[in-house]
C-alpha positions as CSV (number, residue, x, y, z in Angstrom):
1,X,18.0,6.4,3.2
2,X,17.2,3.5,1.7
3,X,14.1,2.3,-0.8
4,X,12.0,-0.4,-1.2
5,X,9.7,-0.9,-4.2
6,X,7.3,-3.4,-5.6
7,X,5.2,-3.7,-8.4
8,X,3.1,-6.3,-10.2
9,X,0.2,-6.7,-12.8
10,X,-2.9,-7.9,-11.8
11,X,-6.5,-8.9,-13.9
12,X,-8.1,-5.3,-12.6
13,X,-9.1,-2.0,-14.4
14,X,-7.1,0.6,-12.9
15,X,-10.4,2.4,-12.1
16,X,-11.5,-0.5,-10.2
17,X,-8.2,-0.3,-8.2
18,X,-8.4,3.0,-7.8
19,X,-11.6,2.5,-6.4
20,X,-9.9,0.9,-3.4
21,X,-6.8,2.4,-3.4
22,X,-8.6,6.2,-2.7
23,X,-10.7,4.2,-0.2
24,X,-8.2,5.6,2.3
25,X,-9.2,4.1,5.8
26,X,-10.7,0.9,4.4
27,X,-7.4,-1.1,4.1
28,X,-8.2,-3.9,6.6
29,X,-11.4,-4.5,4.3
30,X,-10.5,-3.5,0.8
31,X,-6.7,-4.0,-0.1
32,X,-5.1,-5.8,2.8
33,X,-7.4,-8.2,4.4
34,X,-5.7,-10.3,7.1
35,X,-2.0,-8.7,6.6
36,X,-4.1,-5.3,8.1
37,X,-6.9,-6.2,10.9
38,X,-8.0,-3.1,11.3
39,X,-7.6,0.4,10.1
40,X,-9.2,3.6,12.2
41,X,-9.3,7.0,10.3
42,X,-9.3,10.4,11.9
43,X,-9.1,13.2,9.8
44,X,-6.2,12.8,7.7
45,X,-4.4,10.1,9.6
46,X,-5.3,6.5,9.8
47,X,-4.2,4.1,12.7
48,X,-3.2,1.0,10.8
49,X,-2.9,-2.6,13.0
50,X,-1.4,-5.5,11.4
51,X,-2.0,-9.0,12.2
52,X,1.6,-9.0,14.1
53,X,0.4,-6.5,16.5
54,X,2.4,-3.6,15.0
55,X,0.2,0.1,15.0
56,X,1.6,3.2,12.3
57,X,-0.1,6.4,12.1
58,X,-0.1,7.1,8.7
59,X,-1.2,11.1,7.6
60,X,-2.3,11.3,4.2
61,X,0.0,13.3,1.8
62,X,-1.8,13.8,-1.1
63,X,-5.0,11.3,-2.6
64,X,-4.9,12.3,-6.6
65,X,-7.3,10.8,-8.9
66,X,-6.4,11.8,-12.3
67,X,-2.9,9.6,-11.7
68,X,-4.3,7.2,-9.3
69,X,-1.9,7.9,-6.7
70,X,-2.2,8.1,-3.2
71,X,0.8,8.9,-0.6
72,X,1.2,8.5,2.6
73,X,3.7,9.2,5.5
74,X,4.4,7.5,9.0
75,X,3.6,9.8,11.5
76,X,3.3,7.8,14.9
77,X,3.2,4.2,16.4
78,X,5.5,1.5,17.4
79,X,7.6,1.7,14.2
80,X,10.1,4.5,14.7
81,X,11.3,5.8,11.4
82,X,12.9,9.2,11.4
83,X,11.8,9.4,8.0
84,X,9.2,7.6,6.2
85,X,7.4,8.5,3.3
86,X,5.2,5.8,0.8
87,X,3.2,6.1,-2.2
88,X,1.0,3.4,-4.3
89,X,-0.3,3.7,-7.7
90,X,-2.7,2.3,-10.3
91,X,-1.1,2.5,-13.9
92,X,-2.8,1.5,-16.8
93,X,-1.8,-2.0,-18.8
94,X,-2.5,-3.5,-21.8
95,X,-6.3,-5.2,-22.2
96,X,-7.6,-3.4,-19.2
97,X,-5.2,-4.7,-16.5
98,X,-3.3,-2.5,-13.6
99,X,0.1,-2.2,-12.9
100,X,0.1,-2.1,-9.4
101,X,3.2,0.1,-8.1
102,X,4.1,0.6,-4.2
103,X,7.3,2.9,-3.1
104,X,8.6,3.8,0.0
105,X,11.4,5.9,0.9
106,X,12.7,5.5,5.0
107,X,15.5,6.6,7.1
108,X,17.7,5.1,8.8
109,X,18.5,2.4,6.3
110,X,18.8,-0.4,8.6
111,X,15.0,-0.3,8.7
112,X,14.7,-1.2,5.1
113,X,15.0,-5.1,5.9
114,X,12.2,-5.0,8.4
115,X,10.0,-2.7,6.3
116,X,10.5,-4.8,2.8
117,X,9.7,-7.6,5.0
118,X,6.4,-5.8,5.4
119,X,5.8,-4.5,1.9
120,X,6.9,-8.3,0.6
121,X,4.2,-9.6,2.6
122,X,1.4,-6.8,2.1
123,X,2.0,-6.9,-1.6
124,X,1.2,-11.1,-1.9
125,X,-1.9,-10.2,-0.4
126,X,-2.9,-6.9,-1.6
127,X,-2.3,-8.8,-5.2
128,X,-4.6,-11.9,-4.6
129,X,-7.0,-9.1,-3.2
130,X,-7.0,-7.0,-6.6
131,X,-6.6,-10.4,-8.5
132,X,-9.6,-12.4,-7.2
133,X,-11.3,-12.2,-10.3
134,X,-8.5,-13.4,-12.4
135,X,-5.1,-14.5,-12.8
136,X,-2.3,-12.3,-12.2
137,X,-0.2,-11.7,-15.5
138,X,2.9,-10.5,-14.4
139,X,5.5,-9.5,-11.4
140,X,8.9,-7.9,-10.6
């Protein structure tokens, strides 16, 4: 198994991240524009396309509010994981700003270079999405 995570600060209240982060099948509009095109939800699953043609079917595995945390698992699609499972989160900051924390867990391994690749990529944008009302404070 391998893990990838990513986190950064950005010039948001973490209830206004929130705000998009629980807006489950609104990705391609809200957090990801351009790195997701579209995003189609059924039920508890969302088809997810990204601008390089790839599709997931991510189910929802639990949308909490009181710690601004929503998780999610691959369940379908033309990436094969036998195992993937993600989660993002809006933690609080000092002077109003949101620590912005994404985490995913996948098997095999040797899909961890493709899939940081991925989170890499979604994370510059899904930062100068939640930032672009300010300036970024912070990364790691």
């Amino acid at each position: 198994m391998a893990a990838i995570h990513q986190e950064f600060v950005v010039d948001a209240r973490p209830e206004d991240v929130w705000d998009v982060l629980a807006d489950y099948g609104a990705v391609h509009r809200r957090l990801a524009p351009g790195f997701v095109v579209d995003t189609q939800l059924h039920d508890d699953t969302r088809t997810v396309t990204f601008a390089d043609g790839t599709i997931v079917h991510e189910r929802l595995v639990d949308l909490d509010a009181t710690s601004r945390r929503v998780a999610y698992t691959v369940v379908g699609g033309n990436l094969h994981p036998s195992h993937h499972h993600a989660w993002m989160q809006a933690l609080p900051e000092a002077d109003g700003r949101t620590r912005f924390v994404w985490h995913t867990d996948v098997i095999p391994a040797d899909l961890a270079g493709p899939i940081a690749e991925f989170v890499e990529h979604g994370s510059t944008v899904i930062r100068a999405t939640l930032s672009a009302a300010g300036a970024v404070r912070g990364s790691s």
